[in-house]
Each structure stands twice: as C-alpha cells, then as structure tokens.
C-alpha positions as CSV (number, residue, x, y, z in Angstrom):
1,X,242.4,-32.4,77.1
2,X,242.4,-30.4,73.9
3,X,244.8,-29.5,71.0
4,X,245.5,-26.3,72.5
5,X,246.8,-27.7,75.7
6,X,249.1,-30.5,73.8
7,X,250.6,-27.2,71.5
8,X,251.1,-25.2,74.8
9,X,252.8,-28.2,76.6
10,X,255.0,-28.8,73.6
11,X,256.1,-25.5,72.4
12,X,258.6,-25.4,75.4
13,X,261.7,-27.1,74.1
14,X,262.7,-28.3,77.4
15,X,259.2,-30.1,77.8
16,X,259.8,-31.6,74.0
17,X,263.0,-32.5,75.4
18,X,261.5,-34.2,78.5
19,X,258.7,-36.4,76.8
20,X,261.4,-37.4,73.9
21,X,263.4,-38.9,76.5
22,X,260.2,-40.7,77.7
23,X,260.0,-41.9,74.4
24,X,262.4,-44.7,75.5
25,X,260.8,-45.8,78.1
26,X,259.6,-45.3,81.6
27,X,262.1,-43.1,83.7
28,X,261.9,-41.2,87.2
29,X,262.9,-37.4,87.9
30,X,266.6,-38.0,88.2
31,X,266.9,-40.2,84.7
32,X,264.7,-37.1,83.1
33,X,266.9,-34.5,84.3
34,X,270.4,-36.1,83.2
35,X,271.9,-33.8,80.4
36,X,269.4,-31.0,81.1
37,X,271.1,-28.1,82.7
38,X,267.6,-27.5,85.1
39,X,267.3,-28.1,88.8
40,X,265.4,-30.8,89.9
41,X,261.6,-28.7,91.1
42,X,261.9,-27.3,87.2
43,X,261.4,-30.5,86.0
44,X,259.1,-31.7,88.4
45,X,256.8,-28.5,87.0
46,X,257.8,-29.6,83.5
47,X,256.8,-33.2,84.1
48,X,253.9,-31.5,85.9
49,X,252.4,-29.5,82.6
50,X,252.9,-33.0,80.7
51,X,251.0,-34.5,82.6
52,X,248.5,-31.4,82.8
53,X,247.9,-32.2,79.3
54,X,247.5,-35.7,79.4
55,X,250.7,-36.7,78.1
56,X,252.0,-38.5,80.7
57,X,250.8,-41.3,83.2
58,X,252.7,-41.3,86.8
59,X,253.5,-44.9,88.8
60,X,254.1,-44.3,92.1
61,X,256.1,-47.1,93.7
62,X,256.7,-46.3,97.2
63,X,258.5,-43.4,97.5
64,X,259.7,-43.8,94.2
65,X,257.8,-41.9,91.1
66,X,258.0,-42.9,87.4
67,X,257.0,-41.6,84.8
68,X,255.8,-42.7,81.1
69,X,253.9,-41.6,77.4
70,X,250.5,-41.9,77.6
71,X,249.9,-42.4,73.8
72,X,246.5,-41.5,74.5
73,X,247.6,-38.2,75.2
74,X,248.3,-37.3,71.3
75,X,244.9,-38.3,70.3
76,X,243.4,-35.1,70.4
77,X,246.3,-33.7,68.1
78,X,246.0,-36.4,65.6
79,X,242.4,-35.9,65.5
80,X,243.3,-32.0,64.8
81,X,245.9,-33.0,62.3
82,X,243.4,-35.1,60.6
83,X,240.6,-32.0,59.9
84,X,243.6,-30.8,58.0
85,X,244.6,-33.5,56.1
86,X,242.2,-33.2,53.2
87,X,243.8,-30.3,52.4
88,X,247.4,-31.7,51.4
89,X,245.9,-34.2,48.6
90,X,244.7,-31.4,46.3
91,X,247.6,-28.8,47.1
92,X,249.7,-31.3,46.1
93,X,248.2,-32.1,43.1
94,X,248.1,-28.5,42.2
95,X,251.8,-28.3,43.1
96,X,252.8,-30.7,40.4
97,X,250.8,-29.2,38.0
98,X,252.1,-26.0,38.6
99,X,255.7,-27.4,38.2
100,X,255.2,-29.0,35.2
101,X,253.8,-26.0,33.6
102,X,257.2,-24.3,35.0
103,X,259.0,-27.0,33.3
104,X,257.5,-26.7,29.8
C-alpha cells in the first residue's frame, strides 16, 4: 500500500470513525456498527476499503469475523510525514524571528 491509498481510505469520516473505534481494540461488524446510523453491508464495504489499504487485519473464528489495527498499515504515511518534516524546524525558526521583529 501507498500514502495515497491510506489518505483515500481516511478522508471518509465514517471510515475515520470505524478504525477509531478499532483503536480500542478488536471488534466484529455488529460492535463496529453500534452508534453509526449505516446498515450493516455499508460497513462491511467500509471495513472492506480499510482493509484494502492495509489498515486492518481480519480473524476469522468460525463463523465469526473480527476485526483489528494493523499498525503496520500507517507506515507508509509516517514515512510520507517524515519527507516533510525537515521542513517545520526552519519555518519555525523563521516564525519566531518574524514575531519578534513584530514585537520590537
């Protein structure tokens, strides 16, 4: 998976929604659904596009289906995040200079 399908699997807020709750813990269709006002095949499609992009890891127990984070999932955003972070040091830096200047 890439960056680009993490950003498209998050931007829906129902998704966001969906892996927060995951967050907790492992939890099957039902659990995910409690609160949401979305029949249960929309968030087995939701669950499906998390998974899509590697976010989630399903356990099959029987019949039974749960679902969990896969932290791994993130890394490719944290290694986009991290191209970027170089950036913030000096913008920063400018920032306070800029304020100080402002203040004098």
């Amino acid at each position: 998976m890439n960056e680009s399908d993490i950003f498209r699997a998050l931007a829906d807020p129902t998704r966001r929604a969906v892996f927060e709750r995951l967050l907790a813990g492992e939890k099957n269709a039902t659990e995910l659904r409690e609160g949401l006002a979305i029949s249960q095949p929309a968030i087995s499609q939701h669950v499906a596009v998390l998974r899509g992009a590697g976010l989630v890891n399903e356990t099959r127990a029987g019949r039974h289906v749960n679902y969990s984070v896969n932290p791994d999932g993130l890394m490719p955003l944290f290694d986009w995040l991290a191209r970027y972070r170089a950036f913030w040091p000096t913008r920063v830096e400018r920032l306070k200079t800029l304020l100080k200047e402002m203040d004098q």
